[in-house]
C-alpha positions as CSV (number, residue, x, y, z in Angstrom):
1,X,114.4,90.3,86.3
2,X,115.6,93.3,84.1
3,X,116.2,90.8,81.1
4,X,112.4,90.1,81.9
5,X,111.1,93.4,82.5
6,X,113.0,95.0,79.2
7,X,111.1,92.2,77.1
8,X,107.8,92.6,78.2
9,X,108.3,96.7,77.8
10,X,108.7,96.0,74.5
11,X,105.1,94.7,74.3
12,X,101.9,95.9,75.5
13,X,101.6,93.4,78.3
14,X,104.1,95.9,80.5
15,X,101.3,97.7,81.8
16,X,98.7,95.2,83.2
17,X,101.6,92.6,84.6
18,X,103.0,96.7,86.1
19,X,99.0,97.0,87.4
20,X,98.3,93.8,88.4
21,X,102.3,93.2,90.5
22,X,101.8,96.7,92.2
23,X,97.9,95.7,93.0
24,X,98.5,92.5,94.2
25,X,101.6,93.8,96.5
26,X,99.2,95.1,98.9
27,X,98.3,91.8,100.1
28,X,101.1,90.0,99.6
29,X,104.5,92.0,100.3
30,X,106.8,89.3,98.7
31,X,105.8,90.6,95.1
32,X,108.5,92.7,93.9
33,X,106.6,95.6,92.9
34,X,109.3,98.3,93.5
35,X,111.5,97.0,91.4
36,X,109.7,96.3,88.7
37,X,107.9,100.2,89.4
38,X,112.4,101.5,89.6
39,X,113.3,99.2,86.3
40,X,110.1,100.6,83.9
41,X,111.1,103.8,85.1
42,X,114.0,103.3,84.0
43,X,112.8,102.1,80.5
44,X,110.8,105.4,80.7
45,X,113.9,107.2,81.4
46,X,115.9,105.2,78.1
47,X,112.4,106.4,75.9
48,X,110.9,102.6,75.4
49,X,107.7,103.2,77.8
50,X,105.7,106.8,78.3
51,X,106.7,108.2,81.5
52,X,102.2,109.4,82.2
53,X,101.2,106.0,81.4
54,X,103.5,104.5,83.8
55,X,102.8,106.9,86.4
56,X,99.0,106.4,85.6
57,X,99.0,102.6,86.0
58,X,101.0,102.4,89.0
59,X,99.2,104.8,91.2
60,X,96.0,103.1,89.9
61,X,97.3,99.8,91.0
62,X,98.1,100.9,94.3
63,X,94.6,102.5,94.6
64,X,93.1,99.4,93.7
65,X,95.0,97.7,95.9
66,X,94.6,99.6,99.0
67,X,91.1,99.5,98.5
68,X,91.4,95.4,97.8
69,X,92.7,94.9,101.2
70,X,90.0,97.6,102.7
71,X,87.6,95.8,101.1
72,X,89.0,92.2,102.6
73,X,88.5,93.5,106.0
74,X,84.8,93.4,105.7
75,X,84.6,90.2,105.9
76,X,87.1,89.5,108.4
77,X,86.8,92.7,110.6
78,X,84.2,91.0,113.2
79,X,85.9,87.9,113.5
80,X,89.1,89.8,114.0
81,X,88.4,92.2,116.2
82,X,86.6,89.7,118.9
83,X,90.0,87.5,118.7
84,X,92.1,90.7,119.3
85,X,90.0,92.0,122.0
86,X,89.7,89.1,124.2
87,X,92.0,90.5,127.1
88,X,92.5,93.3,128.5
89,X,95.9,94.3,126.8
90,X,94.0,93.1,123.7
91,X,91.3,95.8,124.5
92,X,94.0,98.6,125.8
93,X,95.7,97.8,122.6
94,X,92.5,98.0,120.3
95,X,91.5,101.0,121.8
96,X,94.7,102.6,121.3
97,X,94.7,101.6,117.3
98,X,91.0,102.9,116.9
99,X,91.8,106.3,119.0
100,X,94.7,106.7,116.8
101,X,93.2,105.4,113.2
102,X,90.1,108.3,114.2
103,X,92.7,110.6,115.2
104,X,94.9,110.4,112.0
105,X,93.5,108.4,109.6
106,X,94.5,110.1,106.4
107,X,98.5,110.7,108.1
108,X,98.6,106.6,109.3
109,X,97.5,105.3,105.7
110,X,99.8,107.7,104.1
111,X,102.9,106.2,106.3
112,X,101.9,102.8,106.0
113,X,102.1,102.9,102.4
114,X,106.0,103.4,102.8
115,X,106.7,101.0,105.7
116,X,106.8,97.4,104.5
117,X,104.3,95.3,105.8
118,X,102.4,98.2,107.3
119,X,100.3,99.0,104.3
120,X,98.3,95.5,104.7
121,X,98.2,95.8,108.6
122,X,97.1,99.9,108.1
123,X,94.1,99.1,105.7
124,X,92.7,96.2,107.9
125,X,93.0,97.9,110.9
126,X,91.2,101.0,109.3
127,X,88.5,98.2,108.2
128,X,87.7,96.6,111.6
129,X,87.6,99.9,113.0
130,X,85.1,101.2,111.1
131,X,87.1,104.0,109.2
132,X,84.9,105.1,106.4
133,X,86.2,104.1,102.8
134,X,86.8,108.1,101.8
135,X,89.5,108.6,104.3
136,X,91.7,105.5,102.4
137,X,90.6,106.3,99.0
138,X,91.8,110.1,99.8
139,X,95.1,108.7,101.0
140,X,95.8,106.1,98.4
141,X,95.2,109.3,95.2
142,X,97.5,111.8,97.2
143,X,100.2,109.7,98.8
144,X,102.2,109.5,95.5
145,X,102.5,113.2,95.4
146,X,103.2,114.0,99.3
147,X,106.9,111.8,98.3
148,X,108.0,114.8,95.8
149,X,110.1,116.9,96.5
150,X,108.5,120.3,98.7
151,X,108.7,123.5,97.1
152,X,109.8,126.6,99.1
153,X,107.6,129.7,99.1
């Protein structure tokens, strides 16, 4: 993969195959979209790729991603919330979800976009629930800048 990765930064097709891995991770977790996002920074790091476009296309890509999967859920959110709310665990459990997703919308996306698996599960569940768009598209622009480093006043 690095052999790959440092032959396509040498061309301009590093930053939609960076867009398009990093998009497409949200729905399907086996891309490798981390690694790629850790090897072209560290082609950022050796001076072959600009460190604002990287940052730029990979936090656009996960935007567009989260919203891609929110966006999925609209056409599965009825079918999937009759199926999950058949019995009454179902119901206890899909009350739960919805109590919490209204409770802490912005605070669930934001830590589903760091546990694996979680960030397709978090964006459908917010979907079927109802949760307005705003809430995600909030979360998806500030969760890459709740991961820095906190400064101390």
């Amino acid at each position: 993969m690095l052999e790959l990765l440092s032959g396509v930064a040498q061309t301009p097709w590093i930053w939609p195959t960076l867009f398009c891995v990093v998009a497409l991770d949200a729905l399907c977790q086996c891309l490798p979209s981390a690694t790629m996002v850790i090897l072209a920074g560290l082609s950022a790091a050796a001076g072959q790729i600009n460190v604002g476009c990287l940052i730029a296309v990979v936090g656009l890509g996960a935007f567009v991603g989260d919203n891609l999967v929110y966006r999925l859920g609209e056409r599965t959110a009825p079918r999937l919330l009759r199926h999950v709310r058949r019995g009454r665990r179902g119901r206890r459990f899909s009350d739960w979800a919805e109590q919490t997703m209204s409770a802490r919308t912005v605070s669930v996306i934001v830590t589903g976009r760091y546990l694996s698996g979680a960030r397709l599960a978090v964006m459908l569940t917010a979907r079927v629930f109802g949760i307005p768009p705003r809430p995600g598209s909030a979360a998806s622009t500030r969760s890459p800048r709740r991961c820095g480093p906190r400064r101390r006043r």
